[in-house]
C-alpha positions, -999 to 999 in steps of 0.1 A, spaced: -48 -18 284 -69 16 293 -105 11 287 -127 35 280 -166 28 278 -194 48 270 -236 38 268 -257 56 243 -287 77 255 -318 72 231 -313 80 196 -274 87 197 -254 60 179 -222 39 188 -205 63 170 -209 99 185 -203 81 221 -171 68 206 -158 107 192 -169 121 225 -142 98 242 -116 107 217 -126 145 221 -118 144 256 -88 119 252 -77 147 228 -78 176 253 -57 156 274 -31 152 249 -30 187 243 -26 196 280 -61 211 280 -66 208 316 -65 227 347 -29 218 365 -50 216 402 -63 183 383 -29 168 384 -28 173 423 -66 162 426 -53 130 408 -28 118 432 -50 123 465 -75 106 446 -51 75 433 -39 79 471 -78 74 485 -76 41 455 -53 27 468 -58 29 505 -94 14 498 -78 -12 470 -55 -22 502 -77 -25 529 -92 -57 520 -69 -91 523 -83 -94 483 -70 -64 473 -31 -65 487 -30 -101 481 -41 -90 442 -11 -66 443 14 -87 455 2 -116 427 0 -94 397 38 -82 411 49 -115 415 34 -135 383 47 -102 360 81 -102 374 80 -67 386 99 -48 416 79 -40 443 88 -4 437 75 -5 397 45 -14 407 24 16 402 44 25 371 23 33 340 20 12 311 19 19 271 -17 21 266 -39 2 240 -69 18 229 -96 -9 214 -133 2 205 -157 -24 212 -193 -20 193 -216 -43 208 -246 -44 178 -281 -62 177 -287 -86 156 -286 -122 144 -253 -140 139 -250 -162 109 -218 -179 117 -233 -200 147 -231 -237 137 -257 -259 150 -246 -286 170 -271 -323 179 -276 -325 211 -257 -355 224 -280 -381 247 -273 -376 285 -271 -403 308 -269 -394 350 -245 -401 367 -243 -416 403 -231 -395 422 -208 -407 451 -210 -385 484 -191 -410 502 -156 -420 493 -123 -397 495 -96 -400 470 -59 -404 480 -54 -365 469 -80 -352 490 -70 -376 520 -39 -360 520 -51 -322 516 -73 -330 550 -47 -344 568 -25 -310 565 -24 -299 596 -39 -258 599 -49 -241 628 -91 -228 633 -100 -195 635 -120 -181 658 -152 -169 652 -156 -128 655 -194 -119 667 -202 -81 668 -211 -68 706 -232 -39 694 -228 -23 728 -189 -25 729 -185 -18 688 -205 7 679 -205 41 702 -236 65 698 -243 101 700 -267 133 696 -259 161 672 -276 195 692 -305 191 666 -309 156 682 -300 132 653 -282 100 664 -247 95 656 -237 58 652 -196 57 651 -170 27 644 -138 39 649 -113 32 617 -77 20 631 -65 11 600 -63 44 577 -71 81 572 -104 74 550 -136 83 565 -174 72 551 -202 92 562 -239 79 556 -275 98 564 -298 73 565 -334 76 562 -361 50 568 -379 57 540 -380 48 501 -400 47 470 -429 28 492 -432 59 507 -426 85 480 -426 75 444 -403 105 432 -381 105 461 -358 80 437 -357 109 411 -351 141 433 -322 121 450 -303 107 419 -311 144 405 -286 155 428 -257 143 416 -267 168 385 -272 203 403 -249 234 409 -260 259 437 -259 295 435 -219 294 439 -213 266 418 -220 253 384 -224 212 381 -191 208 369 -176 231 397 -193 209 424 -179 177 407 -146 190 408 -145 205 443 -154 170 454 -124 162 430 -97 184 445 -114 169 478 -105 133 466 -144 126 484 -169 117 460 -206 116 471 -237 96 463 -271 85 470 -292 55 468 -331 45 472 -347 8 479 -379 6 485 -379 14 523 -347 34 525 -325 61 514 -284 64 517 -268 96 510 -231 90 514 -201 110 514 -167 90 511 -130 103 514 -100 116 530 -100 121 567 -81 150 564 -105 164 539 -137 154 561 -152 188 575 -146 207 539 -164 175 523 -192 178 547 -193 217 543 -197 211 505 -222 179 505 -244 204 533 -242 233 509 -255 215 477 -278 198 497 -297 234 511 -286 257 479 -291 232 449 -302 253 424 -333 239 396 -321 225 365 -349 221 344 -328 204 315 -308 179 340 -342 171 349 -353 162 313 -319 144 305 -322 120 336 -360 114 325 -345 102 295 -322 82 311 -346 63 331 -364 57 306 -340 41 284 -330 22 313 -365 9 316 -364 0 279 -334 -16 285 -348 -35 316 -374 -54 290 -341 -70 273 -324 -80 305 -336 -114 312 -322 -113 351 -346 -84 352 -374 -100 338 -375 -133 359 -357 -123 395 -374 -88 397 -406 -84 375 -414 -118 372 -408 -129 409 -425 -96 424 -463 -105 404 -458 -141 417 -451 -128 458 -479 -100 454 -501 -97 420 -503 -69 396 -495 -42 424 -462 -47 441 -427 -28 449 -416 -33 417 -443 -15 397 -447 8 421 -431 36 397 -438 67 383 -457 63 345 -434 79 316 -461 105 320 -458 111 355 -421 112 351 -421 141 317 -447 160 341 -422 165 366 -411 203 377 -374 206 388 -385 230 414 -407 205 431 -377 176 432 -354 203 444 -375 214 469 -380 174 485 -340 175 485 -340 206 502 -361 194 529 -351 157 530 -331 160 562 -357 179 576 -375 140 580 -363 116 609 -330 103 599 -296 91 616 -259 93 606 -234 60 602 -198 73 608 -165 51 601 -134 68 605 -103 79 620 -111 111 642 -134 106 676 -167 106 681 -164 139 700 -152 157 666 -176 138 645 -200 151 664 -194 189 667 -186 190 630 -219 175 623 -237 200 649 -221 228 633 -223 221 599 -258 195 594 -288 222 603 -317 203 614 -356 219 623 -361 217 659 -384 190 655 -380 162 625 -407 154 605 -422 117 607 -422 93 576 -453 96 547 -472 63 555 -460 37 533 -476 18 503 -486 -13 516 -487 -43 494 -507 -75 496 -483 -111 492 -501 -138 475 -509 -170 494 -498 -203 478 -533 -221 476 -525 -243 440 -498 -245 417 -491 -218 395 -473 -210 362 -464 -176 349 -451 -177 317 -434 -147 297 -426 -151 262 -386 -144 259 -363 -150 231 -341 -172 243 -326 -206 231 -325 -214 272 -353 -217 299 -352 -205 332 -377 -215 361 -381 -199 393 -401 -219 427 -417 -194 450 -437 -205 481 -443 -181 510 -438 -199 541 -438 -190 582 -431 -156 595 -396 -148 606 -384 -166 638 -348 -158 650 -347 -194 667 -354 -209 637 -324 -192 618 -297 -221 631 -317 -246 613 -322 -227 584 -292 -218 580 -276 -255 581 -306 -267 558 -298 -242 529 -258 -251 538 -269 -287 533 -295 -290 509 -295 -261 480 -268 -234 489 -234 -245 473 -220 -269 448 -216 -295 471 -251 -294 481 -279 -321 471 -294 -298 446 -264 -289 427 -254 -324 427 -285 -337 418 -294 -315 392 -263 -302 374 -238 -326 383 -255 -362 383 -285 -358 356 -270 -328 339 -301 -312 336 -291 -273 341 -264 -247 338 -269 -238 372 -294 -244 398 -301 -239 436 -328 -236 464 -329 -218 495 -353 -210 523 -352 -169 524 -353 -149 553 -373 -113 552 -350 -85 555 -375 -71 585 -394 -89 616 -427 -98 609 -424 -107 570 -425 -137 559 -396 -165 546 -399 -177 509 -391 -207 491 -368 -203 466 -358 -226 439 -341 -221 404 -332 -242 374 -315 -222 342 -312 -253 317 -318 -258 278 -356 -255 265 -358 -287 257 -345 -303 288 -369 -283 308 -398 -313 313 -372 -333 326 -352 -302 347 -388 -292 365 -400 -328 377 -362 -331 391 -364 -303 411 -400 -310 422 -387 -349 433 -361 -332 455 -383 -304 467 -408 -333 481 -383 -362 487 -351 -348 503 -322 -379 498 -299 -388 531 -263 -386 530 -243 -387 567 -211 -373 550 -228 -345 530 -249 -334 562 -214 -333 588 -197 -314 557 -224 -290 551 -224 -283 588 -183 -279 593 -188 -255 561 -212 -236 580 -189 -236 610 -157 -224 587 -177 -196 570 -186 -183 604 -151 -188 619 -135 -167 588 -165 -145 584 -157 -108 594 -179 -74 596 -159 -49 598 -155 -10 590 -193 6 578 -206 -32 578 -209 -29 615 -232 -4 614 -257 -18 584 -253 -51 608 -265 -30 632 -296 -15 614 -303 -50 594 -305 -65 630 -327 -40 643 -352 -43 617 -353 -76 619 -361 -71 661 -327 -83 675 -303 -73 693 -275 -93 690 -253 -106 660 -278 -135 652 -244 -153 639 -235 -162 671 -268 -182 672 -263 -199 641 -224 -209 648 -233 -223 686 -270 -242 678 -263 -254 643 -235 -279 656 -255 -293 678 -284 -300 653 -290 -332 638 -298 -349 600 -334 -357 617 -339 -320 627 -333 -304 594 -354 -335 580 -385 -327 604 -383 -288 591 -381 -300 555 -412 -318 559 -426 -292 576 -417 -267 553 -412 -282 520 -428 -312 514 -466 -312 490 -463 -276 491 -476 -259 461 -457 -235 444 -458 -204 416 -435 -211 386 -421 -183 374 -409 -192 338 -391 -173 312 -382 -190 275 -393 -187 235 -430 -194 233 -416 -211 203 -397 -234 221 -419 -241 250 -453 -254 247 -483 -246 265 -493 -279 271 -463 -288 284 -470 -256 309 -502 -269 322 -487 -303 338 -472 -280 365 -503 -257 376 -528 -232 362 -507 -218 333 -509 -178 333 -494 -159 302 -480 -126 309 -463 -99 286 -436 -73 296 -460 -48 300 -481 -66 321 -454 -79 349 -432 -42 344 -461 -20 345 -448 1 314 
């Protein structure tokens, strides 16, 4: 098969995104197409498949697929007949669904204990441990100074010609509510020597493509590519970055796009519980999640000004992340030559700061979705972030609510068949100083949610004992360590993730050497210090016509609260 896909913008129909594929599949047919394409192609398939093969996944796919289809080693890249489908995906009700009565549902006693014959023998097959690989930040990551004074951080890449380059900036939205906008507008934007279309296919003929990314506290621009290609891909990201050119109407048509996408948000039910939903229960009404522009705001918006914040973005404290195959030495005087930087950089705007919510009583935030399911969400906001405690934790999610051998999953789904899936885990901040969260989640059936919620609540106050379930959570935690490897660009978000969070060493090391030595009574003592007669907000999402109020109110102070209210818009 060959898939094409397209996504409507507001008010275009299934339709016209359907001819425009067949318009463009048309001009191919007819050989309306520059020939440079055809070489741009093949150093591109050449930069797909050098990144398709550098992961054990992908070469062990290749080989598979080879092997299962019958096909030479050498056919493999061969071309196949192509299938064209169209897929319309259409709202509506569907009148064919036959109801089925819910059968009754016993548990089940679940045994943690025995082994059968079968998995007797799989253990006793002898296989040799791996070693554990910890990051030395000192020995595996070599820094720099361009002459404008921004700080190189290189990984050398010994395995092919590809190259990634990052500028990283320590700010995000907190800090500038448009700065998502003018970054994402820049994938939109000619220069004065280049349209749009010319930039995209210079990056084409480049085989680098380019992109950028905001969070709430950072922003990624990243070039990715051919090492042979590197210093005319970094000469033609630098010159769209200073020369981008206004485009009032690729301004207006990403407007429209975001705000589609935020229509499209209120229909997304992951949205609605793990973003919208979750961020009023950690900090109220205000929080990073609201913190947007209004559709207002965002039609007000002058091309000129975004342009001009992209112009001067890397005129703000930033640093570069290099992984490739060429030394640090020619990293560096390419980026000196070609990455102009003021004499002095510019510190951060201060950010928005946001106000978490203290778990004095039990809450529940209700939002009416139409849904034949229910899903629940615990949050409680526990200690601030300890790096000693992180061997612990780390064992007690392992043990407890992290996989489906763990006592939740087995409780829950397995044994009373009470959800679809479900889990709990004691989350760490992603910088020092913030606090961990409890986290628990139950997706079940509407009308098995007053028996789902008082399950979970037994286990979050009354954690059950099992020997053999503790020794295999913590060998699991041992053998994800052991076959656990950062590598290539990962060494250096390690790096920064680490810093932020005030350490400076690879905290797995930690976990891998203090976890084993931990005992049941130890991650017992932090449940109870953590867990136990805590109260908690209950994020809940479901029909209202499903789930009754009443019902609501045995868990906590029932609040009601409508898209608008938890998205802001």
């Amino acid at each position: 098969m060959h898939i094409f896909s397209g996504q409507p913008k507001e008010g275009q129909t299934l339709v016209e995104v359907k001819n425009l594929l067949l318009e463009q599949i048309e001009k191919v047919k007819k050989g309306e197409f520059d020939e440079q394409l055809l070489k741009s192609i093949i150093a591109n398939q050449k930069v797909e498949k050098m990144q398709q093969y550098e992961e054990n996944q992908g070469r062990a796919t290749a080989i598979m697929d080879a092997f299962c289809m019958g096909r030479d080693w050498a056919d493999v890249t061969a071309s196949l007949d192509q299938m064209n489908v169209v897929v319309y995906k259409q709202k509506g009700e569907d009148k064919t669904v036959v109801k089925v009565d819910k059968p009754e549902i016993h548990p089940v006693e679940v045994n943690r204990e025995d082994r059968s014959d079968f998995l007797k023998m799989i253990l006793a097959m002898p296989s040799n441990n791996m070693q554990p690989q910890f990051i030395d930040y000192a020995k595996d990551i070599q820094q720099a100074k361009t002459t404008g004074g921004v700080p190189i951080y290189y990984v050398k890449n010994t395995e092919n010609k590809l190259f990634s380059l990052y500028y990283v900036l320590d700010m995000g939205k907190n800090n500038d509510k448009k700065l998502p906008i003018s970054v994402g507008l820049l994938q939109f934007l000619g220069t004065d020597k280049y349209s749009a279309d010319d930039i995209s296919k210079e990056f084409y003929k480049l085989a680098c493509n380019f992109g950028v990314n905001t969070t709430d506290e950072q922003t990624f621009i990243y070039l990715n590519g051919l090492e042979e290609n590197f210093d005319a891909s970094v000469a033609l990201f630098e010159h769209l970055l200073t020369n981008a050119k206004p485009d009032q109407n690729a301004l207006n048509s990403m407007i429209a796009r975001t705000l589609k996408g935020r229509a499209d948000a209120k229909l997304n039910k992951g949205v609605i519980l793990q973003q919208a939903l979750r961020n009023y229960a950690i900090y109220g009404k205000n929080n990073p999640f609201t913190n947007i522009l209004s559709e207002a705001e965002l039609k007000s918006l002058k091309a000129d000004d975004l342009v001009n914040t992209l112009r001067n973005i890397t005129t703000y404290q930033h640093k570069v992340f290099y992984y490739g195959s060429r030394d640090l030495a020619a990293v560096n005087t390419t980026l000196s030559k070609l990455h102009k930087t003021p004499a002095a950089l510019k510190p951060y705007p201060t950010p928005t700061a946001f106000v978490r919510n203290d778990n004095k009583e039990n809450i529940v935030y209700f939002t009416d979705y139409k849904m034949v399911q229910a899903e629940i969400l615990w949050v409680n906001k526990s200690g601030i972030y300890s790096a000693s405690k992180q061997p612990t934790v780390s064992l007690f999610n392992e043990y407890f609510g992290g996989g489906m051998s763990s006592i939740v999953f087995q409780t829950i789904r397995e044994s009373k068949a009470l959800a679809y899936s479900s889990y709990s885990r004691y989350t760490p901040p992603t910088k020092a100083n913030d606090p961990y969260y409890i986290i628990a989640y139950i997706g079940t059936q509407a009308d098995k949610m007053n028996d789902a919620i008082p399950a979970m609540n037994e286990l979050l106050n009354d954690m059950p004992k099992t020997e053999k379930s503790f020794d295999d959570a913590k060998q699991s935690l041992r053998n994800q360590i052991e076959t656990d490897r950062v590598r290539k660009i990962n060494l250096l978000f390690n790096y920064d993730n680490a810093k932020r969070m005030g350490l400076d060493h690879d905290i797995r090391s930690d976990v891998y050497t203090k976890s084993q030595t931990l005992t049941y009574a130890d991650i017992n003592t932090f449940f109870v210090d953590n867990y136990k007669e805590k109260p908690f907000s209950y994020c809940i999402i479901g029909s209202k016509d499903k789930i009754k109020t009443t019902d609501l109110a045995k868990y906590g102070r029932v609040v009601e609260l409508s898209l608008e209210e938890i998205f802001g818009y």
